[in-house]
C-alpha positions, -999 to 999 in steps of 0.1 A, spaced: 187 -46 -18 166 -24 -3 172 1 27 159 32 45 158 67 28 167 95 50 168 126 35 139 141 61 132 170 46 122 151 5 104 126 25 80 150 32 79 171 8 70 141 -16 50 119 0 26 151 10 22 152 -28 14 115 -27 -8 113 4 -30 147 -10 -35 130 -45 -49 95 -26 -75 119 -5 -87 137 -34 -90 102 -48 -115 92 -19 -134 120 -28 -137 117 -64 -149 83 -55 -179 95 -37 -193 106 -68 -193 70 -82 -211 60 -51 -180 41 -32 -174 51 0 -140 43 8 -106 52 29 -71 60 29 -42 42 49 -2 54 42 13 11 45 35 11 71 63 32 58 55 67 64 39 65 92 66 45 109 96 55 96 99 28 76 102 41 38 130 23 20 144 20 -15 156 -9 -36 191 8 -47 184 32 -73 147 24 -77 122 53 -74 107 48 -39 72 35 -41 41 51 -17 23 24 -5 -14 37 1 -44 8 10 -78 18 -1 -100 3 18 -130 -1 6 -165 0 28 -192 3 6 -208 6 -31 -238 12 -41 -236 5 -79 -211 -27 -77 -211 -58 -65 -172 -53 -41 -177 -93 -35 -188 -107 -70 -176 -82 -92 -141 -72 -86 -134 -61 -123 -162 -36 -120 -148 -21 -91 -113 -17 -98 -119 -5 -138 -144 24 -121 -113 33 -90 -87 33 -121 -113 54 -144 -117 82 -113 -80 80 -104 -71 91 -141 -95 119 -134 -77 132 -105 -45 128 -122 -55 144 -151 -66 176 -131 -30 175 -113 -12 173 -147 0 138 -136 4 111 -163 -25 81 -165 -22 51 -140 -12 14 -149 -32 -15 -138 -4 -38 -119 -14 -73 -105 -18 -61 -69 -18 -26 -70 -29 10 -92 3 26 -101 14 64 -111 39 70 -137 71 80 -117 77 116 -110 108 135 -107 111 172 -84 129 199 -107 148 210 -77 165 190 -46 166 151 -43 166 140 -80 152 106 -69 119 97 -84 86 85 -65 55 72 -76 25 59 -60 8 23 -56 -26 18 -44 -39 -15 -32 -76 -18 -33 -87 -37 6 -118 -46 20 -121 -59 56 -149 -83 63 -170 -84 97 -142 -111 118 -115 -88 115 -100 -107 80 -83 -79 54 -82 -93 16 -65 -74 -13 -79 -77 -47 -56 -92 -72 -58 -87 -111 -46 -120 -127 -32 -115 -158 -31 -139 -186 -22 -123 -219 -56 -127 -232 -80 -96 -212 -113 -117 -214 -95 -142 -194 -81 -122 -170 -91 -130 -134 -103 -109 -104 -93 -122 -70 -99 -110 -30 -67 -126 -18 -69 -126 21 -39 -113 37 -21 -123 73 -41 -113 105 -43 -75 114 -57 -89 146 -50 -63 175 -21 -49 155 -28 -9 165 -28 -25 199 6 -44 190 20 -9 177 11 11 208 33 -19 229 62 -20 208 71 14 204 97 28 210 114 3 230 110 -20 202 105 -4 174 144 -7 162 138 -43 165 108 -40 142 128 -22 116 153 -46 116 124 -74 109 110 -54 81 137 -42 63 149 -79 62 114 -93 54 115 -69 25 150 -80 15 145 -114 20 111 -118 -7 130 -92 -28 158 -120 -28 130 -146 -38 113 -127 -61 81 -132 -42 71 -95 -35 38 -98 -54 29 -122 -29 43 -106 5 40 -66 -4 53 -44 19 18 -46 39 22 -86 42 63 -76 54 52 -49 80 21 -73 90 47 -102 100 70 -81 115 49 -67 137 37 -101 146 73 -113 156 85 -90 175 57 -86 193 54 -124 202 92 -125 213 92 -99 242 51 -105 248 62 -124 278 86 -95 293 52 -72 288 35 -99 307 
């Protein structure tokens, strides 16, 4: 079951680590001609980083993606995602990090482990977005098969970001416990389901968000 980490002070430590590796990724990518940009899911910036028992604690980053010159972002989602993997490994690589695994929904590090302090181990996952022009967010989603020529490359559409900075700003803080109630059981209920490849921790913070804020929208009113 999952639930919040708060040791403060490895919290940040780590997930500056994390958050510097994901910007120097954005800038790699520049080179390749995709102009793209970082967003911590979310956890970090909200508090809301948990752990599933004694699981290393995952940093969810999106990387949105605005533009390509080389690729094709709607037609040719393979393309894209083999050239993000092949300039992550580069930045790795320069860091001393291990190489990157292609999951079904996200890029993921090899875990990693600080010498001193908290012995719990963090890694990152990076989920490739794009945002189209009505305010609609997909996720691109690698479908594997066993067989690599068959594998298929999806944009899955995710549940409406519509308004949610706005939706934020309202909640917090005199609802924000409420909204870390809803994600940490959104979180624990897919986990319970097995359904987390489906409803990531985006998709969980996403509908908790929306609930909350469409119970008390009518004491804001």
């Amino acid at each position: 079951m999952y639930k919040y980490v708060t040791d403060k002070v490895y919290l940040k430590k780590s997930y500056r680590i994390c958050a510097d590796m994901v910007n120097q990724l954005v800038q790699k990518l520049k080179g390749y001609g995709i102009q793209s940009r970082m967003s911590v899911v979310g956890s970090m910036k909200n508090g809301l980083v948990t752990q599933n028992e004694k699981e290393p604690i995952d940093y969810d980053f999106n990387l949105w993606i605005k533009s390509a010159e080389n690729i094709n972002v709607l037609h040719d989602p393979k393309q894209l995602k083999s050239t993000i993997i092949k300039a992550f490994n580069e930045v790795l690589d320069r860091n001393g990090w291990e190489t990157c695994d292609d999951s079904t929904s996200v890029i993921t590090t090899k875990k990693r482990v600080f010498k001193n302090g908290n012995p719990t181990p963090f890694d990152i996952d990076i989920c490739i977005v794009r945002e189209d022009n009505f305010g609609n967010w997909y996720r691109l989603i690698h479908r594997k098969t066993g067989f690599e020529c068959s594998d298929l490359y999806i944009w899955e559409r995710g549940p409406s970001i519509r308004d949610l900075e706005h939706k934020e700003e309202v909640l917090k803080p005199d609802y924000w416990m409420d909204v870390r109630t809803s994600y940490l059981q959104k979180k624990n209920m897919y986990l319970s389901r097995q359904d987390m490849i489906n409803h990531p921790s985006y998709n969980c913070y996403i509908e908790a968000v929306n609930e909350i804020y469409a119970k008390v929208q009518w004491i804001l009113q």
